[in-house]
N, C-alpha and C positions, 0 to 999 in steps of 0.2 A: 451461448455463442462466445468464440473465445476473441481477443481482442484482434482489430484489425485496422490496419494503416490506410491510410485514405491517400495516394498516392498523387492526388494533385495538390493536397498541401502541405508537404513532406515535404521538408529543405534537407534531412540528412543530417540535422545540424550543423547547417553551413560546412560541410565535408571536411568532417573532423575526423578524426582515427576514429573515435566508439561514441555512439550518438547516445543521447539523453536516458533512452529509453533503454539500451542495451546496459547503460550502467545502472540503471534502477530495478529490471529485471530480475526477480527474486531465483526463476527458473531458468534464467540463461535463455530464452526464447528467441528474444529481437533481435536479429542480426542486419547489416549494413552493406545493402545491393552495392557492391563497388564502381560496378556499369554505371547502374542510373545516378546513384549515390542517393538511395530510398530507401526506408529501414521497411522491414516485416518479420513476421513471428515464421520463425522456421519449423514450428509444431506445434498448429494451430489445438492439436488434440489434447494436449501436456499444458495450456496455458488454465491458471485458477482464477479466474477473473477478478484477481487483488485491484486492479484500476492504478497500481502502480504507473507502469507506462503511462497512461491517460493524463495523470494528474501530474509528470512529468513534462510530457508535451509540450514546448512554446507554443507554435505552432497548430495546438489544437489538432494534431492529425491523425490520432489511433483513438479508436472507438470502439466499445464495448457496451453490449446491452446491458440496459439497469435492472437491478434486481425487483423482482415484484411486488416485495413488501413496504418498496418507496416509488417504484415506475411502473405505472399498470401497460400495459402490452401494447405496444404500436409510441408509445411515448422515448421521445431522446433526451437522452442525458448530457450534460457538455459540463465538466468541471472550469476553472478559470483560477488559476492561480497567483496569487500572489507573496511575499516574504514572509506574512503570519495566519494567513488565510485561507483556504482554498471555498471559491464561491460555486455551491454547485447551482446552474438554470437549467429545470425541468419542462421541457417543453411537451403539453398531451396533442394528444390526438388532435382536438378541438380549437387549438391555436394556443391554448393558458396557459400564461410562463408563470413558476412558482421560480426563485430566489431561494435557497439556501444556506448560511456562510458560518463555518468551522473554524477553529483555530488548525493550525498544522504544526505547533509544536509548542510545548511546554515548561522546559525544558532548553537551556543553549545548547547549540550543537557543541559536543563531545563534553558536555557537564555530568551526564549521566551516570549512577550509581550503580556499578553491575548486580550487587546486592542489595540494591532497593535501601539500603540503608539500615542491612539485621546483619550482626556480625556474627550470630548464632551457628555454627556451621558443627554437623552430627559429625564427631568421632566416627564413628562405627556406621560405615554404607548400607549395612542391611539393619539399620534402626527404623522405623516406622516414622521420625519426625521429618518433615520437609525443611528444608532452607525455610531459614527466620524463624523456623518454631521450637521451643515456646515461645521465644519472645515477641512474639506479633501477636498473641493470644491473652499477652497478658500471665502466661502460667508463671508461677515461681520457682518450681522444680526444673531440674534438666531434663526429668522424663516424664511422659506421659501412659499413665497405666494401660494396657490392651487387655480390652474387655469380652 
């Protein structure tokens, strides 16, 4: 099930030009009802259920089924976010709320190392090393024999 907005507690992001969800949208999906001023996924068939939106959400208002190997069937999921957090509560069938809570970043925003920190970069495109290697291997040579 792909994700979907819960229309009575949608603020639209206090009717701002491109709401939360449309800027974190990896696929372009969420777009911003100008009427109501209520977002929805405009291709509900095309969404990957990354929980992007979701864990965007102030508001709590777009929801997406949990996947089964952490939410057994008929159970909700609600993330809750905070600035290093995000807490997910698993509510089953049966009333049990389980608590969950992740970091959400590791990392300052824009510190990030596009190369992971391997300045190793293969001459030749059609060599067989990936980015970083050998040096993330450990090897000492520049190449790697093909066996």
């Amino acid at each position: 099930m792909p994700s979907f907005v819960i229309v009575e507690k949608c603020d639209g992001c206090k009717a701002l030009d491109k709401t939360a969800c449309q800027y974190i949208c990896p696929n372009d999906l969420m777009v911003l009802n100008k009427d109501l001023m209520k977002a929805y996924n405009q291709a509900p068939e095309m969404c990957w259920e990354c929980y992007s939106c979701v864990k965007m959400c102030q508001p709590q208002a777009i929801e997406v089924r949990g996947y089964a190997d952490f939410v057994p069937l008929g159970a909700m999921v609600t993330p809750m976010r905070s600035t290093d957090a995000i807490m997910w509560t698993v509510k089953f069938r049966n009333g049990t709320l389980k608590r969950f809570k992740f970091p959400i970043r590791t990392t300052a925003e824009g510190s990030a190392v596009p190369d992971g920190g391997y300045s190793t970069m293969p001459d030749d495109l059609g060599d067989q090393l990936l980015m970083g290697e050998p040096e993330q291997h450990g090897c000492k040579s520049d190449t790697v024999p093909v066996k």
